[in-house]
N, C-alpha and C positions, 0 to 999 in steps of 0.2 A: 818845804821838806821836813821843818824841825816837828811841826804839828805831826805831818803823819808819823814821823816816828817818835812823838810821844804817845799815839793812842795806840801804835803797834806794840809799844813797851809797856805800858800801863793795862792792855789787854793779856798780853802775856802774863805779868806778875799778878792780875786779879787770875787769872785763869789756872796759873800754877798755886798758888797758894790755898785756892780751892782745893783744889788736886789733890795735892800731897797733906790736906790738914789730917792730924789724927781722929778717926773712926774709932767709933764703940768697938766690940771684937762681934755684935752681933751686925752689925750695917756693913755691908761690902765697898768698895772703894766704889768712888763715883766716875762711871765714863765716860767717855768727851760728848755723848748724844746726852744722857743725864744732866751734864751739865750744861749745855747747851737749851735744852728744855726748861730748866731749871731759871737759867737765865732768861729765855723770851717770855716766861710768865712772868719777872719781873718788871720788863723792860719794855712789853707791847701795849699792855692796858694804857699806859702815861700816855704815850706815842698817839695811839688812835684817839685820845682824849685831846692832845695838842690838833693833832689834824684835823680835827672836829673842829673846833674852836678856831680853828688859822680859815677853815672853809665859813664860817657864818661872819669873820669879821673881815675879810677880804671880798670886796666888792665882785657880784657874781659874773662880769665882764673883767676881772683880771685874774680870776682861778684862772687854773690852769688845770684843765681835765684831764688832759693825756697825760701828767704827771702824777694825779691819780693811786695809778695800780702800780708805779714802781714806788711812791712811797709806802701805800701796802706795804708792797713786797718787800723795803729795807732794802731796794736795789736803785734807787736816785742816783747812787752815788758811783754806782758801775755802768749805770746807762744814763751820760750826760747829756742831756737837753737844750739845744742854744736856744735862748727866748725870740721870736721872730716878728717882735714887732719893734 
């Protein structure tokens, strides 16, 4: 329980800080889809670059296909998978 709430607090205070930093008078304040946007450009390229690398050096009889399209998707971790072997 201490992990999730330090990455729900650590998500918070990068995400406020962003937020409320001061703007030039000509840039409008940033909205939570701007930054949200802002953020998966930084944060995806790595991502699909690791899962690249995890699929060619994980032997192709212990990938796991069907989990796939929820790490695409940034969703593993809301739709949990028991491993069945």
């Amino acid at each position: 329980i201490w992990t999730q709430l330090f990455f729900l607090l650590s998500g918070f205070v990068l995400a406020y800080a962003e937020m409320v930093r001061p703007k030039s008078s000509a840039a409008a304040q940033l909205t939570q889809l701007q930054y949200t946007w802002r953020r998966l450009k930084k944060i995806y390229p790595p991502y699909l670059l690791t899962i690249f690398i995890s699929m060619i050096q994980i032997s192709h009889s212990a990938f796991e296909w069907k989990t796939l399209i929820l790490n695409l998707l940034l969703l593993q971790a809301w739709i949990p998978m028991v491993n069945e072997s």
